[in-house]
DSSP file (Angstrom, degrees, kcal/mol; ACC not computed):
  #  RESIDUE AA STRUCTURE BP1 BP2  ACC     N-H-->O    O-->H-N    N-H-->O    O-->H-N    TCO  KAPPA ALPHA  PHI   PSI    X-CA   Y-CA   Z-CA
    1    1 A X              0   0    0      0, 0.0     2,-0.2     0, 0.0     0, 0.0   0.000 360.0 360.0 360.0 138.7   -9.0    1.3   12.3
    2    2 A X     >  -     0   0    0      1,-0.1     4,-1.7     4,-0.0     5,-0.5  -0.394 360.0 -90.2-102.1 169.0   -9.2   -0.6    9.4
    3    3 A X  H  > S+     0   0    0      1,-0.3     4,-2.0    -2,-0.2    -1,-0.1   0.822 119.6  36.7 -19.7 -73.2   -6.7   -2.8    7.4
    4    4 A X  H  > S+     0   0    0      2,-0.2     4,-0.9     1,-0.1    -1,-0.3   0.831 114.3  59.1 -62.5 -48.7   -4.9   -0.8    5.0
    5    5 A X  H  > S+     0   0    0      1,-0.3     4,-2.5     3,-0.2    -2,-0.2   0.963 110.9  42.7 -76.5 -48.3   -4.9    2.1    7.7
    6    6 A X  H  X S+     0   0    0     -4,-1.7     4,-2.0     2,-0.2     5,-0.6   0.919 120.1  45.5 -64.9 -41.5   -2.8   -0.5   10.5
    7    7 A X  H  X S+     0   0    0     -4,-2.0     4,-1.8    -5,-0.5    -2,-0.2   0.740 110.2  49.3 -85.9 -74.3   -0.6   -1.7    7.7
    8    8 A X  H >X S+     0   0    0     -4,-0.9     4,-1.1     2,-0.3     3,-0.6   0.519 113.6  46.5  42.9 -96.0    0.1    1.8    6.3
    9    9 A X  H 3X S+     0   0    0     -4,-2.5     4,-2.5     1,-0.3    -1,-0.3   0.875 116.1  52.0 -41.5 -75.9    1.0    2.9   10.1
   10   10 A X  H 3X>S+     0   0    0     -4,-2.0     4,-2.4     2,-0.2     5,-0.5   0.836 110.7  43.4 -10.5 -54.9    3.3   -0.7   10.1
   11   11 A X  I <X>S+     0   0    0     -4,-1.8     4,-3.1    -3,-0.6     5,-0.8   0.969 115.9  48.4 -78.5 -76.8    4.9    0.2    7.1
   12   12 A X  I  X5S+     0   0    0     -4,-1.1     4,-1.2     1,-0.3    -2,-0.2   0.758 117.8  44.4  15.5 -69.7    5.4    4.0    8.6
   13   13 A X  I  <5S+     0   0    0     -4,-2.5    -1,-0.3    -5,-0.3    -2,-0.2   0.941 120.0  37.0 -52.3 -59.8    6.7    2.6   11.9
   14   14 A X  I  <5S+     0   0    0     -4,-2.4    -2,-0.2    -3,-0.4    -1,-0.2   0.867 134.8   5.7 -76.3 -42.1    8.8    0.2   10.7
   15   15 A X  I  <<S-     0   0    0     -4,-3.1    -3,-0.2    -5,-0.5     5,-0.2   0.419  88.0-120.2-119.4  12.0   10.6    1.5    7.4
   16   16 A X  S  <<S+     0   0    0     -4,-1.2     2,-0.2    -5,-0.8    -4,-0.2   0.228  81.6  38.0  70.2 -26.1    9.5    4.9    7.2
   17   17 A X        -     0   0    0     -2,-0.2     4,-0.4    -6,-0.1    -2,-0.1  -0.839  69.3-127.4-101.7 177.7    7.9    4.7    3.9
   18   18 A X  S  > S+     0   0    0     -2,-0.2     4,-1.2     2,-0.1    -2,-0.1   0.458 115.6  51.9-105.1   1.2    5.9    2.7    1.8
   19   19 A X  H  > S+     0   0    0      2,-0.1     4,-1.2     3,-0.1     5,-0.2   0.954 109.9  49.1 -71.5 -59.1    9.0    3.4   -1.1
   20   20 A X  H  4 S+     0   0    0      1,-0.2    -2,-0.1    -5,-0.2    -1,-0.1   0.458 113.3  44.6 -70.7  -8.2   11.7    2.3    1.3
   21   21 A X  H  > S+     0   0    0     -4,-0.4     4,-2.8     2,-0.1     3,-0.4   0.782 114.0  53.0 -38.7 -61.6    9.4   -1.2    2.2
   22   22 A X  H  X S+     0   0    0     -4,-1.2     4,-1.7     1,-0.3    -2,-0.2   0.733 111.7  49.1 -63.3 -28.3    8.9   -1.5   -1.8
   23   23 A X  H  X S+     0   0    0     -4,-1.2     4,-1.4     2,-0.2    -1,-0.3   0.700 108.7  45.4 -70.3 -33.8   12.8   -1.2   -2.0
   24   24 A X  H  4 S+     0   0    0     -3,-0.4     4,-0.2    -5,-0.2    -2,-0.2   0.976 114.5  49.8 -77.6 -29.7   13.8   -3.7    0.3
   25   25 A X  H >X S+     0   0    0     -4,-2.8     4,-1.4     2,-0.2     3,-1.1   0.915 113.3  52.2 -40.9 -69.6   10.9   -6.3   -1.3
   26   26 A X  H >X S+     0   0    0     -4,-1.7     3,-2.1     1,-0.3     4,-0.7   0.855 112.2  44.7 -62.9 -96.4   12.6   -5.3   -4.8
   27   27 A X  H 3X S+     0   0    0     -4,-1.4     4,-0.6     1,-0.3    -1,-0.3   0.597 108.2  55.8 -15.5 -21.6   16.0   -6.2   -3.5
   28   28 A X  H <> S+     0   0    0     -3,-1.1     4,-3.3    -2,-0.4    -1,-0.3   0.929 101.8  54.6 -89.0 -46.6   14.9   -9.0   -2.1
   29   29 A X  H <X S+     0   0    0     -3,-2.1     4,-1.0    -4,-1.4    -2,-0.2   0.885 112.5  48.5 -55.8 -55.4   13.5  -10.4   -5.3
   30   30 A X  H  X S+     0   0    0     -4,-0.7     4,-2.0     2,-0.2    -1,-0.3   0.751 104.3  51.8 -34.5 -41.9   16.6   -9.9   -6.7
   31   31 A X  H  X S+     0   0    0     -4,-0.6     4,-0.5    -5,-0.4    -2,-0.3   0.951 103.8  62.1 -76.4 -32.4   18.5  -11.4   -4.2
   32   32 A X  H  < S+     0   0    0     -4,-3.3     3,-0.3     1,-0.2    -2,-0.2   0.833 111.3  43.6 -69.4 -22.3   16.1  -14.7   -4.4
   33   33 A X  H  < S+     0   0    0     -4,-1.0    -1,-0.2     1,-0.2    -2,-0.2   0.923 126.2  24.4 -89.5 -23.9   17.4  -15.1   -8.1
   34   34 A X  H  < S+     0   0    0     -4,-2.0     2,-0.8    -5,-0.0    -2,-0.2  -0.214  76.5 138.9-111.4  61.1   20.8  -14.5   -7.9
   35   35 A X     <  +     0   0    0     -4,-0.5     2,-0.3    -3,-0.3    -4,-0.0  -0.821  20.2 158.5-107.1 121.9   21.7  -15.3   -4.4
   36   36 A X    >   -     0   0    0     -2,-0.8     3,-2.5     1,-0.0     4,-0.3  -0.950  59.7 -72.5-134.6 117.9   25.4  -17.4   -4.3
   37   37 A X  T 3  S+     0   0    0     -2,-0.3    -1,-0.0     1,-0.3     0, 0.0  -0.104 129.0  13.4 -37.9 129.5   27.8  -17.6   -1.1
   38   38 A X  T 3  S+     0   0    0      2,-0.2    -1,-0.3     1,-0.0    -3,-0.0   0.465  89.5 115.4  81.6  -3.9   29.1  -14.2   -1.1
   39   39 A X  S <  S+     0   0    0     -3,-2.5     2,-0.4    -8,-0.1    -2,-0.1   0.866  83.1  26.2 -80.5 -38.7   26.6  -12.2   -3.6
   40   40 A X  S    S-     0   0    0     -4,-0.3     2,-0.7    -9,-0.0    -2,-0.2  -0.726  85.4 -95.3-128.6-178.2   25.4  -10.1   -0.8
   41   41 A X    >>  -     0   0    0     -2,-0.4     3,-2.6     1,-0.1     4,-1.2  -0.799  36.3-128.4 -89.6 116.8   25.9   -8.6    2.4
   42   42 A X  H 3> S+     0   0    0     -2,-0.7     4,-0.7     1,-0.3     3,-0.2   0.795 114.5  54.2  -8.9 -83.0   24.3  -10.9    5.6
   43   43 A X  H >> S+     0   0    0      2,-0.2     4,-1.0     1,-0.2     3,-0.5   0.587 101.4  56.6  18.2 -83.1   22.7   -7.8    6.4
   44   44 A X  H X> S+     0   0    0     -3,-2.6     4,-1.8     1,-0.3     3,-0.7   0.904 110.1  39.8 -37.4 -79.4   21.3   -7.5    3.4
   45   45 A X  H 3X S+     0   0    0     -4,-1.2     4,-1.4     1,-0.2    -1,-0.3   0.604 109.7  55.5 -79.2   0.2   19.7  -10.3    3.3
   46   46 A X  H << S+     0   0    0     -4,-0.7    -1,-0.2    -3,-0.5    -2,-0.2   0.760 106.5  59.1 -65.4 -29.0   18.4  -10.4    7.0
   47   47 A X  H <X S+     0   0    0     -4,-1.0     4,-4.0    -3,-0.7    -2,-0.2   0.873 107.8  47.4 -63.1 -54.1   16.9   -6.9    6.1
   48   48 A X  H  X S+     0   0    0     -4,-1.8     4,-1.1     1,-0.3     5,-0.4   0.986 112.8  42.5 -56.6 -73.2   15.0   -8.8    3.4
   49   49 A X  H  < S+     0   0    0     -4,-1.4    -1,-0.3     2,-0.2    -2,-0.2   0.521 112.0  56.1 -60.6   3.7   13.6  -12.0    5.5
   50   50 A X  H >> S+     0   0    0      3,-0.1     4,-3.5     2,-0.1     3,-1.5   0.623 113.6  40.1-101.7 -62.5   12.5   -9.7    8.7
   51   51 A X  H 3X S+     0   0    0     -4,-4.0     4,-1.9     1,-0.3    -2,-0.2   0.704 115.8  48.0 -74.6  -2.6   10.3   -7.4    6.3
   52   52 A X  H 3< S+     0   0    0     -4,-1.1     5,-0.4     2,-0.2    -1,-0.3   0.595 120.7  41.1 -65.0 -34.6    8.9  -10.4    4.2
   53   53 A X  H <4 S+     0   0    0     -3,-1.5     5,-0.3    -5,-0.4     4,-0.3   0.726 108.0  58.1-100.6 -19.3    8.1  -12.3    7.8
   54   54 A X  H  X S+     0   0    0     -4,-3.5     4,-3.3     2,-0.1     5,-0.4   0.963 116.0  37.1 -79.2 -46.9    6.9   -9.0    9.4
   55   55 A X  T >< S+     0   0    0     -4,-1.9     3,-4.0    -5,-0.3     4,-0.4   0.670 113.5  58.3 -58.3 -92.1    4.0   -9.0    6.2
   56   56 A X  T 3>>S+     0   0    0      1,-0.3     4,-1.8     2,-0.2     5,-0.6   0.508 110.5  40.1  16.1-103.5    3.7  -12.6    6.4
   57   57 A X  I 3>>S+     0   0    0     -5,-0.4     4,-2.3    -4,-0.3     5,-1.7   0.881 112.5  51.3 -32.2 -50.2    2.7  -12.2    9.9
   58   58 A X  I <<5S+     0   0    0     -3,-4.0     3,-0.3    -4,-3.3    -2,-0.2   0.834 107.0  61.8 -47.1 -77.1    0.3   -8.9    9.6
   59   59 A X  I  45S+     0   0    0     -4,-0.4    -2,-0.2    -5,-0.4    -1,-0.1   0.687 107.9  41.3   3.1 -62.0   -1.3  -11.1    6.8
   60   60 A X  I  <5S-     0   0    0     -4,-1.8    -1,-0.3    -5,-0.2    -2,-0.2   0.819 116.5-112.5 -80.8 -33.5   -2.2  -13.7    9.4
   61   61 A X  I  <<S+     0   0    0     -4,-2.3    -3,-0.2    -5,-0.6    -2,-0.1   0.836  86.4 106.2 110.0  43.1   -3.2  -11.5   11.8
   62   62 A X      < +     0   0    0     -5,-1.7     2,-0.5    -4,-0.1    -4,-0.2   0.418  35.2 114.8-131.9  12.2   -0.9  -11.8   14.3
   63   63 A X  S    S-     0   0    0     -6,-0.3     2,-0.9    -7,-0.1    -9,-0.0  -0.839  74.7-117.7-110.1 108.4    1.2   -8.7   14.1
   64   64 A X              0   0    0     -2,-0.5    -6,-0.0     1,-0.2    -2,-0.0  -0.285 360.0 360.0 -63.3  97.4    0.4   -6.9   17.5
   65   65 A X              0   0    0     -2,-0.9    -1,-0.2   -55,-0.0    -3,-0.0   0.386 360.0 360.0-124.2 360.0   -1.3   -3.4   16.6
């Protein structure tokens, strides 16, 4: 299985699409310019830092598949 196919299946597993990955990223980018006590939901932003550290981890090649 090659690269692309495991993160493709990652992305699948984890968020169900590769739109609804691209959404939370996009949101996330947002939240890193305006992020202020109270601009978002905890949530929100945990959502963000799990799938940024879940690539982050594939990347390196440590992400169990």
């Amino acid at each position: 299985m090659e690269k692309a196919e495991i993160l493709l299946n990652w992305i699948e597993d984890t968020y169900g699409t590769p739109e609804e990955l691209a959404k939370i990223l996009d949101y996330g980018i947002e939240m890193l310019f305006y992020l202020e006590e109270g601009s978002f939901d905890r949530k929100e932003v945990q959502q963000v830092v799990a799938a940024i550290r879940g690539i982050v981890v594939w990347l390196r090649g440590s992400y169990p598949c």
